[in-house]
C-alpha positions as CSV (number, residue, x, y, z in Angstrom):
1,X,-13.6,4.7,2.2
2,X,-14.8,3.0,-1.2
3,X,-12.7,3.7,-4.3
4,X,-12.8,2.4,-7.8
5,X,-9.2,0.8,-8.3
6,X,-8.2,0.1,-11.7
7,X,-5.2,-1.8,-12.6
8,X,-3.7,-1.8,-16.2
9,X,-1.5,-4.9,-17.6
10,X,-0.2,-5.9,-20.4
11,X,-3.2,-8.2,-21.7
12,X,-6.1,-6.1,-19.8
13,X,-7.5,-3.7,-18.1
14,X,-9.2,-4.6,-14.4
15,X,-11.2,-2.5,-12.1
16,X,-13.6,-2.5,-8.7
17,X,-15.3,-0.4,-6.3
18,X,-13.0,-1.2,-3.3
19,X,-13.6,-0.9,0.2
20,X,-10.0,0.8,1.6
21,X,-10.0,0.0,5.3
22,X,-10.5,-3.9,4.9
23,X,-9.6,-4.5,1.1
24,X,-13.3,-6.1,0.4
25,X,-14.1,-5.8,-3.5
26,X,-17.4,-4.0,-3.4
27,X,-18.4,-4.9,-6.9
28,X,-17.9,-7.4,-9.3
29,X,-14.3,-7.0,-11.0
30,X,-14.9,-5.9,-14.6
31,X,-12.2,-6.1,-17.1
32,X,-11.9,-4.9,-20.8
33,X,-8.9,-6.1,-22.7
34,X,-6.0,-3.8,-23.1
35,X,-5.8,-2.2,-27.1
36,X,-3.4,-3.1,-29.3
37,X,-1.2,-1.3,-29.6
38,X,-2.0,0.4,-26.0
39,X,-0.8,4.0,-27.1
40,X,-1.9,6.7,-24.5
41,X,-4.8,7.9,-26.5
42,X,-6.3,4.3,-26.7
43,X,-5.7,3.3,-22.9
44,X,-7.0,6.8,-22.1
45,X,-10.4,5.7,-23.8
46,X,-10.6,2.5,-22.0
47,X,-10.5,3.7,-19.0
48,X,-12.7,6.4,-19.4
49,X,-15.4,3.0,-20.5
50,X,-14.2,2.0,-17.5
51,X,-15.0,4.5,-15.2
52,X,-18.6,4.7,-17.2
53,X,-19.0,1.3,-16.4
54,X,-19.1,1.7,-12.7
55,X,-20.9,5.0,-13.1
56,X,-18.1,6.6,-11.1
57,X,-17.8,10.3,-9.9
58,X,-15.3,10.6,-7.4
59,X,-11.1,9.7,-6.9
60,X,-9.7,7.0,-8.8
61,X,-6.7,5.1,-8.0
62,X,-4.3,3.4,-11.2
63,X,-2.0,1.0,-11.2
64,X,0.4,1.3,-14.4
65,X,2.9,-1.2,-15.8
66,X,5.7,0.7,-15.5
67,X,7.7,3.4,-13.7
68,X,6.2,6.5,-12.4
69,X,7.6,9.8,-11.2
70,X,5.0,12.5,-9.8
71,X,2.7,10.8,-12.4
72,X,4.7,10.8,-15.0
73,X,5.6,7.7,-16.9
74,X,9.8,7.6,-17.2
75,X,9.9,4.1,-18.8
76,X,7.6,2.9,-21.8
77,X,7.5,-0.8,-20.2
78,X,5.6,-3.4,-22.1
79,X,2.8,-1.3,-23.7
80,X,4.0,1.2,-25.7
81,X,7.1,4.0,-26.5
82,X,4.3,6.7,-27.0
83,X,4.3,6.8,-23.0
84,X,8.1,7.9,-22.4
85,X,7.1,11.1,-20.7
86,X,3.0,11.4,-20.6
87,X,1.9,12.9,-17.5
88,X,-0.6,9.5,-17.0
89,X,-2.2,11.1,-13.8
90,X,-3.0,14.7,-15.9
91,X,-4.1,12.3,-19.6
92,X,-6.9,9.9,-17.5
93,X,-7.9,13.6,-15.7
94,X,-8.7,15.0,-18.8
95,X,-10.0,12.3,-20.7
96,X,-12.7,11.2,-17.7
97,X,-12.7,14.9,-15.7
98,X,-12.1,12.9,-12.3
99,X,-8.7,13.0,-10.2
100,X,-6.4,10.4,-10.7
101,X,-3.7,8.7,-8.5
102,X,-1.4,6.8,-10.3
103,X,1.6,4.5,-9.7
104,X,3.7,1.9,-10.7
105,X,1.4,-1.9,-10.8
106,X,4.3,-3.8,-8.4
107,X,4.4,-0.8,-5.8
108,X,0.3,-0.6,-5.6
109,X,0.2,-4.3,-5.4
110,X,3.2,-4.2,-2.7
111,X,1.0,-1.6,-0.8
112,X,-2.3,-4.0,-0.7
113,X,0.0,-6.8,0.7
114,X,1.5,-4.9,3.2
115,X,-1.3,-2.9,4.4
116,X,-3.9,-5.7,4.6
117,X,-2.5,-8.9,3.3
118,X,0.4,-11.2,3.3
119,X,2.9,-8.6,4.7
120,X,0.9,-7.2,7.1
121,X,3.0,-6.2,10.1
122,X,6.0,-7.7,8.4
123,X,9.2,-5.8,9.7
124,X,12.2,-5.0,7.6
125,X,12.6,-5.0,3.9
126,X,9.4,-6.7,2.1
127,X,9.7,-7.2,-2.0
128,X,6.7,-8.0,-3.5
129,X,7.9,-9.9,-7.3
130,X,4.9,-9.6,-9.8
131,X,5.5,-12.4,-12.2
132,X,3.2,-11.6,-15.7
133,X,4.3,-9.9,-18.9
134,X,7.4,-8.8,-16.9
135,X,8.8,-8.6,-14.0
136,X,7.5,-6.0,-11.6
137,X,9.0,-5.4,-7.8
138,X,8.2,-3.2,-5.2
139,X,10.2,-2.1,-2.3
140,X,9.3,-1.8,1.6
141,X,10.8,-1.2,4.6
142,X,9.2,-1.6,7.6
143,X,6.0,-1.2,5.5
144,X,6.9,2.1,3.7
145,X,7.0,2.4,0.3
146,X,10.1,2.6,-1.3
147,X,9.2,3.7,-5.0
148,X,10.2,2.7,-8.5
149,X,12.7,-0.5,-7.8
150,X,13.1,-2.0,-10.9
151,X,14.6,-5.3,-10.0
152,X,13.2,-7.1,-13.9
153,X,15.3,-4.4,-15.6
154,X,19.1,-5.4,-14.1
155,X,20.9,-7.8,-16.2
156,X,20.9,-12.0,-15.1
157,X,24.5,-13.8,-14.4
158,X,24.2,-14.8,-18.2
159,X,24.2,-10.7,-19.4
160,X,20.3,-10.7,-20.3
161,X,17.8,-8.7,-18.4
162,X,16.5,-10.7,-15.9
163,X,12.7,-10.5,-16.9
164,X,13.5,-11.5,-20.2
165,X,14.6,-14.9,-18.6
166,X,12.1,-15.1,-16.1
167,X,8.8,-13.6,-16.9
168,X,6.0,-15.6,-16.9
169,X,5.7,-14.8,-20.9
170,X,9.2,-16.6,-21.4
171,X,7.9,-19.4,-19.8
172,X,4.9,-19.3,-22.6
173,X,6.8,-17.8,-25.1
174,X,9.7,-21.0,-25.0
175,X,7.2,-23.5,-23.5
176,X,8.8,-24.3,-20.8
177,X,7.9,-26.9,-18.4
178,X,7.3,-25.4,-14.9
179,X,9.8,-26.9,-13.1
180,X,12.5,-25.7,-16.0
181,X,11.1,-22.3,-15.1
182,X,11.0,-22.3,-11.6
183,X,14.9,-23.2,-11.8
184,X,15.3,-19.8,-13.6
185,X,12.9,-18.1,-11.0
186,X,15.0,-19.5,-8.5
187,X,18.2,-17.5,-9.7
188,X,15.7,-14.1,-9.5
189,X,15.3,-14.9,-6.1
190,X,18.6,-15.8,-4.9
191,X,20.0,-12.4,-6.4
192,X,17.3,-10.5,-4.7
193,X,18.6,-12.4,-1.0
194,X,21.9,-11.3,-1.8
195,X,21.4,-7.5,-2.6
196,X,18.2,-6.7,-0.7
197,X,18.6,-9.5,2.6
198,X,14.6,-9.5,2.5
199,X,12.8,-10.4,5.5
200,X,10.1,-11.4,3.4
201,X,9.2,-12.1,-0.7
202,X,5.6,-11.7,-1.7
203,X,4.8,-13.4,-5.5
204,X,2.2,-12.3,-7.5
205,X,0.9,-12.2,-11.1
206,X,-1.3,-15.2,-12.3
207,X,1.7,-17.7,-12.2
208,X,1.8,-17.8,-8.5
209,X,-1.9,-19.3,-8.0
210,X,0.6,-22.2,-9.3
211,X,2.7,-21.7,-6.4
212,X,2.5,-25.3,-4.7
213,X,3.0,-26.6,-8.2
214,X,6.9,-25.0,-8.2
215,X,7.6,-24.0,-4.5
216,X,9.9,-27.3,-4.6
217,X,12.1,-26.3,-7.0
218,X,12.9,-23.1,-5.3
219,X,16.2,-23.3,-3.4
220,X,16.7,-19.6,-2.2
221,X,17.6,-19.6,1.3
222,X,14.8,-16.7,2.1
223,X,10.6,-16.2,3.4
224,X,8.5,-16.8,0.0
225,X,4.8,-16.3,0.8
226,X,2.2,-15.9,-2.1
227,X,0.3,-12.5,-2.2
228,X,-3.3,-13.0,-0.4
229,X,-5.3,-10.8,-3.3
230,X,-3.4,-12.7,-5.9
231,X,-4.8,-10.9,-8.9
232,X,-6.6,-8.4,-7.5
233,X,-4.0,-6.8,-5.6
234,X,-3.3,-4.4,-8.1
235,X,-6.9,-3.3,-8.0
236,X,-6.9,-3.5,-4.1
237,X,-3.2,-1.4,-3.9
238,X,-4.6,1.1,-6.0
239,X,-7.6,2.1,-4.2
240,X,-5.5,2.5,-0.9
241,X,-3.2,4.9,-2.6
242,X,-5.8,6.7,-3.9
243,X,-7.2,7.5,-0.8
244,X,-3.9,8.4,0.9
245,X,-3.3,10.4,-1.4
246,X,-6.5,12.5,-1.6
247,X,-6.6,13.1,2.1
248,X,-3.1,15.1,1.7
């Protein structure tokens, strides 16, 4: 089944015609940075270029960075406090008159891995750990989707949230060298052994193409593979949940 897949960060907006069954980008990936500030009205009008763009006409699967209920966005995340509440499925309905499938960025991503990629046929309790703006994490056991696990909002050892130690933009943000970081990663992973006893860890989020550059400095006794669509997982994630979800 092809589907356009759009996945929406913190620094831009991606999307591709997506082929469901084997995760094969049909297109090329076009991208259109992310407004600022990204209030609903001006991410609704993005993605409505966006959907132009690929001169698109049928289901559409979303990625958001953030958590979704039934569509509906229960945490403003990164982008902006205009979305506590907004129905995001029912706002990128009306604004492009197409159906929308929306969920949270980590789960979609989660569901590409787990379906076609690095997780495939992994048994017992998967967290995929996207590593950008935030923190994202999705949950799966025995490769069902477990929804809304917001591991980057509990609090560290130290009393801060833990993505505001360990995001990828703190690394930038205090310039720290990538082994300092990793050190902090480190701790995000050896709490997640602890209270989750994965079977396997799947990192994404531009950071882990860096992966061989920091996978020594990682001490957590537990499986760490790096997410096979790397950033186009999101995309890819989307597209599949779109398509479940229209067949119901």
């Amino acid at each position: 089944m092809k589907v356009l897949g759009i996945d929406i960060g913190g620094s831009g907006i991606k999307a591709a015609i997506v082929n469901t069954k084997t995760g094969e980008l049909l297109s090329e990936r076009h991208r259109i940075d992310t407004p600022k500030p990204a209030t609903p009205e001006a991410v609704a009008k993005v993605i409505n270029e966006m959907v132009a763009h690929f001169k698109w006409k049928k289901a559409i699967g979303c990625s958001f960075p953030t958590t979704i209920v039934n569509g509906k966005c229960i945490h403003p995340g990164n982008l902006s406090e205009k979305w506590l509440n907004v129905k995001v499925d029912k706002l990128f309905r009306k604004e492009c008159k197409l159906p929308f499938y929306v969920s949270n960025d980590a789960d979609l991503a989660g569901l590409a891995e787990v379906s076609l990629g690095a997780a495939k046929k992994e048994k017992g309790v998967v967290i995929m750990i996207t590593i950008g703006t935030g923190i994202g994490s999705g949950l799966f056991f025995n490769g069902n989707l477990i929804p809304n696990l917001e591991i980057g909002k509990m609090l560290h050892t130290n009393g801060e949230i833990i993505e505001f130690y360990t995001a990828d933009s703190v690394r930038k943000k205090e310039n720290l060298k990538l082994k300092d970081w990793a050190i902090r990663f480190d701790s995000l992973l050896e709490y997640i052994r602890i209270v989750y006893t994965p079977s396997l860890i799947v990192l994404g989020g531009g950071i882990s193409k860096r992966y061989d550059g920091f996978k020594e400095f990682l001490q957590a006794d537990v499986k760490v593979k790096v997410a096979e669509y790397k950033n186009n997982a999101g995309i890819i994630g989307a597209a599949i949940y779109a398509s479940k979800q229209h067949k119901k």
